[in-house]
C-alpha positions as CSV (number, residue, x, y, z in Angstrom):
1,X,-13.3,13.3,-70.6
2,X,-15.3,10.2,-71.1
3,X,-14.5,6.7,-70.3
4,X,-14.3,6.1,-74.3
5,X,-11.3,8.6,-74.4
6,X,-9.1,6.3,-72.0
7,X,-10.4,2.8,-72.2
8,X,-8.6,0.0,-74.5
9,X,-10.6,-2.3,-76.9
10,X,-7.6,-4.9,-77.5
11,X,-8.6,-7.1,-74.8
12,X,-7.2,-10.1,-73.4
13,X,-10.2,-13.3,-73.6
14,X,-9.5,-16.2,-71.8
15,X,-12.0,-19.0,-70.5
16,X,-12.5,-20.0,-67.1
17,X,-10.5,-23.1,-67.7
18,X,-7.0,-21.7,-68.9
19,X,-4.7,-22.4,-65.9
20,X,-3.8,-18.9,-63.4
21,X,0.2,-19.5,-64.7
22,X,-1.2,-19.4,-68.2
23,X,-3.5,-16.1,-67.3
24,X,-0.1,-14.8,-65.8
25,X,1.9,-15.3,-68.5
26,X,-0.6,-14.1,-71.2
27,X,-1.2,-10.8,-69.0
28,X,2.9,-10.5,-68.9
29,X,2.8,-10.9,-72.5
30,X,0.7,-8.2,-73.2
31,X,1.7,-5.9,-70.8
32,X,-2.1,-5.6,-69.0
33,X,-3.4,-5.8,-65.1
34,X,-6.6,-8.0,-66.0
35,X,-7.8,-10.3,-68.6
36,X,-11.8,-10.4,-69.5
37,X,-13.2,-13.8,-68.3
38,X,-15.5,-15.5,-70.3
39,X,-17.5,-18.9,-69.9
40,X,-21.3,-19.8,-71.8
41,X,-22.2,-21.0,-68.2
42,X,-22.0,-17.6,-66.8
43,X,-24.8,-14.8,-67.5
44,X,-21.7,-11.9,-68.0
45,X,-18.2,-11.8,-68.5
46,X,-16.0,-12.1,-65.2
47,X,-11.9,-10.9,-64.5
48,X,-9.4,-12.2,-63.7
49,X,-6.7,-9.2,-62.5
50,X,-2.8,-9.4,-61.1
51,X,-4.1,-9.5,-57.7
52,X,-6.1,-12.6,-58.1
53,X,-2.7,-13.4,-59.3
54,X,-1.0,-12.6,-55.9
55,X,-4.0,-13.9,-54.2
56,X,-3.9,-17.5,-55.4
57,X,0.1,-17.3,-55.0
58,X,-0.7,-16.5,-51.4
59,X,-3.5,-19.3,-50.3
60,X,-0.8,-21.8,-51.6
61,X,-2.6,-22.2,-55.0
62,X,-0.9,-24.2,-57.6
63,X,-1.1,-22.0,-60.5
64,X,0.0,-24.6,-63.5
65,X,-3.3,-26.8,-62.0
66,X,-5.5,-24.2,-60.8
67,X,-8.1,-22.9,-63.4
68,X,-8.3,-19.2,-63.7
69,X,-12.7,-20.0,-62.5
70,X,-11.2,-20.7,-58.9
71,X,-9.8,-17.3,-58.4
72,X,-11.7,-14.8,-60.6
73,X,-14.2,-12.0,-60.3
74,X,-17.5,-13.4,-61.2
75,X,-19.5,-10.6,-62.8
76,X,-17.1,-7.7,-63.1
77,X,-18.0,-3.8,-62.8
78,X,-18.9,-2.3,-66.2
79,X,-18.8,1.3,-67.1
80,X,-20.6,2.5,-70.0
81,X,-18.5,4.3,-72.8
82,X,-20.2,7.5,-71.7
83,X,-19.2,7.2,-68.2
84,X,-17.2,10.4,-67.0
85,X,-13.4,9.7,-66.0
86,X,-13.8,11.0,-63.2
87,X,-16.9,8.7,-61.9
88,X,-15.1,5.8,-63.1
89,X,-12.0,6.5,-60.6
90,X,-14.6,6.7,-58.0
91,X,-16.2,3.3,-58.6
92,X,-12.8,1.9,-58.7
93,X,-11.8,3.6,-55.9
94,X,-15.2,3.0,-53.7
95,X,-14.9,-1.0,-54.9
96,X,-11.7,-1.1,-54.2
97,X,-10.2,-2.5,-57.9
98,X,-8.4,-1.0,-60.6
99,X,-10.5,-2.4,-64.2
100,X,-13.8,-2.1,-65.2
101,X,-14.9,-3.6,-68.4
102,X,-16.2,-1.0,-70.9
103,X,-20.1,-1.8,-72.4
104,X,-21.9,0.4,-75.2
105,X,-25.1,1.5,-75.0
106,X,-26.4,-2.4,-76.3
107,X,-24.6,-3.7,-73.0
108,X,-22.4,-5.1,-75.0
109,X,-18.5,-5.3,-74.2
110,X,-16.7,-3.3,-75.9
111,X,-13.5,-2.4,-74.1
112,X,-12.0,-2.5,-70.3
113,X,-10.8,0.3,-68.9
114,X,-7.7,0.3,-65.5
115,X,-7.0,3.4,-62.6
116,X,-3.6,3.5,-65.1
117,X,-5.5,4.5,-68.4
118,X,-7.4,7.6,-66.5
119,X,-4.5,8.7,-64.8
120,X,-2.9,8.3,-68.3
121,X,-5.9,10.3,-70.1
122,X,-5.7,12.9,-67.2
123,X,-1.9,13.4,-68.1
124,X,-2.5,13.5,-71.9
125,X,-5.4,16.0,-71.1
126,X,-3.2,18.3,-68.6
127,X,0.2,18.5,-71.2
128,X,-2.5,18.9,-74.1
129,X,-3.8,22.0,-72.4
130,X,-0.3,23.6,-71.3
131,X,0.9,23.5,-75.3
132,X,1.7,27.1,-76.5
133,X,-1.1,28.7,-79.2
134,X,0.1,30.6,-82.0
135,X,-0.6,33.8,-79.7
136,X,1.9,32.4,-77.1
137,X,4.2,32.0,-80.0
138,X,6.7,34.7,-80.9
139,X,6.7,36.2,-84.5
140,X,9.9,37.8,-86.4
């Protein structure tokens, strides 16, 4: 399975001003681990995840005043749509995160995929191939 077969394109955008709280609350909303960063200052989109979240929480951050830019991943992993599944767990695992935003063959951005959407695919993919065939299916 490729990284295409897994990833989501509905991403969340936010810019590096937006306040963590707000990021927080957006990611609640939507039910996602990460929001894609973006700012015209910065050469590539960034992230900003639910343990930069925690993080901020922890150094005694004030979310509702601190910009999501003072916490965030500056130039996040990409995978290519083409990417196995399998290669894209390692990176995450190797780097130690959970997303990588998704890029086509242009470079461009064009989804984000999270450690919950492979393990998701792999399930999908595993129940997929235990479903009875007409040959496993009695006739009367």
């Amino acid at each position: 399975m490729r990284v295409k077969d897994a990833m989501s394109t509905d991403l969340l955008v936010v810019g590096t001003a937006v306040t963590v709280a707000e990021a927080a609350r957006l990611m609640l909303k939507r039910r996602v681990g990460a929001a894609v960063v973006v700012d015209e200052r910065f050469p590539g989109p960034g992230i900003i995840t639910e343990r930069d979240v925690m993080r901020a929480l922890a150094d005694g951050r004030d979310p509702e005043a601190t910009p999501v830019e003072a916490c965030m991943t500056f130039e996040a992993r990409t995978a290519t749509t083409n990417w196995d599944l399998d290669t894209a767990a390692a990176e995450m695992i190797n780097g130690h995160f959970r997303h990588l935003l998704v890029v086509d063959e242009q470079g461009l951005m064009v989804g984000i995929v999270s450690m919950r959407d492979i393990v998701g695919a792999h399930i999908r993919a595993a129940h997929a191939s235990e479903a009875p065939t007409a040959a496993d299916t009695p006739h009367s």
